[in-house]
C-alpha positions as CSV (number, residue, x, y, z in Angstrom):
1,X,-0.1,5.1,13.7
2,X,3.4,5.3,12.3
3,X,4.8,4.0,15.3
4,X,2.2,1.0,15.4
5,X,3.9,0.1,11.3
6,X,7.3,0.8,11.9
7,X,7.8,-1.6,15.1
8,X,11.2,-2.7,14.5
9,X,9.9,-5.6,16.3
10,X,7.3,-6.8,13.8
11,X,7.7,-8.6,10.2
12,X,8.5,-5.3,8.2
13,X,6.0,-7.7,5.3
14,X,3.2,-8.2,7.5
15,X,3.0,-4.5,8.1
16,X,3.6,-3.1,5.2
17,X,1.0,-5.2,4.0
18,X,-1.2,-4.5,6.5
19,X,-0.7,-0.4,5.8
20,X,-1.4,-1.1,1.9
21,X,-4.9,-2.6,3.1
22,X,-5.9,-0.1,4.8
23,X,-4.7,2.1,2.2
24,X,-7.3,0.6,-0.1
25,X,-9.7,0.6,2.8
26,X,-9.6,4.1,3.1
27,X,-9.5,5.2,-0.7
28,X,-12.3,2.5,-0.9
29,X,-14.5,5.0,1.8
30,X,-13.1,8.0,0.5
31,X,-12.9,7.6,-3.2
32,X,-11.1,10.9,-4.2
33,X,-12.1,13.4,-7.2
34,X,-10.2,12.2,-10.5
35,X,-10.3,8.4,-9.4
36,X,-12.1,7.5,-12.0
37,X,-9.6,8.5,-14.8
38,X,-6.7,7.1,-13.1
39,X,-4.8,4.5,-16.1
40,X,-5.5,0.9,-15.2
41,X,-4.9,-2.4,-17.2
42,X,-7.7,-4.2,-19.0
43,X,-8.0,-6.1,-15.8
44,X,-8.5,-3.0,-13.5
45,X,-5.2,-3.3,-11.8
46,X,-3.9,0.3,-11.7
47,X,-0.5,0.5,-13.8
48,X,1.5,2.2,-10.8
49,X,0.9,3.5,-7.1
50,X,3.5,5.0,-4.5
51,X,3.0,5.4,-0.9
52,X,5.0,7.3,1.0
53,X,5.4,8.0,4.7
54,X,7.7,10.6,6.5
55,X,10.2,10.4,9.1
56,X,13.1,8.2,10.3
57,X,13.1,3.7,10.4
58,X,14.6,2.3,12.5
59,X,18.4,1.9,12.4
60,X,18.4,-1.6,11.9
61,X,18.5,-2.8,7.8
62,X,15.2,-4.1,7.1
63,X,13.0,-3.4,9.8
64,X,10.0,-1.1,10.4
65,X,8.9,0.6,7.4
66,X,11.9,0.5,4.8
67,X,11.6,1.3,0.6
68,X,10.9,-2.2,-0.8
69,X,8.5,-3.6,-3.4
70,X,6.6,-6.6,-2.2
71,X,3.7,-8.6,-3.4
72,X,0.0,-8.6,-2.4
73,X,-2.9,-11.5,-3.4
74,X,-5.4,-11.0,-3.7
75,X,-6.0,-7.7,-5.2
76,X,-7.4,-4.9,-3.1
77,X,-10.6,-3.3,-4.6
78,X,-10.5,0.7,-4.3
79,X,-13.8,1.3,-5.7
80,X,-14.5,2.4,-9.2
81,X,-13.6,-1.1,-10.9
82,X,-9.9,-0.3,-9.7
83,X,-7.6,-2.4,-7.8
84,X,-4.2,-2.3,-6.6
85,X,-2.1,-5.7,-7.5
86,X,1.5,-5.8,-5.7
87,X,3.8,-7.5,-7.5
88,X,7.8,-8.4,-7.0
């Protein structure tokens, strides 16, 4: 699956999007314990998530899977009147 994301081939956006997607599709399905408690805004937009992935990019600057912030519209539910917002 890693592979599939970190194609230094593809628009590093448009797959780093597409992984925080199915990130929410997947916590969506699979709501884990303690979800419910996690801090949100007034709005439901949780106030902070990470994702992290292991192993090596590929060598070129900005391609594949790389640390970056990046926005994300709309909002993805996660179940539990939470969502995750990207913003810049």
């Amino acid at each position: 699956m890693k592979t599939y994301y970190n194609d230094p081939a593809a628009d590093p956006t448009t797959r780093a999007l597409e992984l925080v997607r199915e990130v929410a599709a997947y916590l969506r399905a699979n709501p884990p314990a303690g979800l419910e408690s996690v801090s949100t805004y007034a709005n439901g937009n949780i106030n902070a998530l990470n994702i992290f992935y292991a192993g090596d990019r590929p060598p070129q600057w900005g391609k594949g899977l790389w640390p970056h912030r990046l926005a994300i519209e709309p909002t993805q539910d996660i179940g539990l009147g939470k969502h995750i917002a990207i913003t810049r």
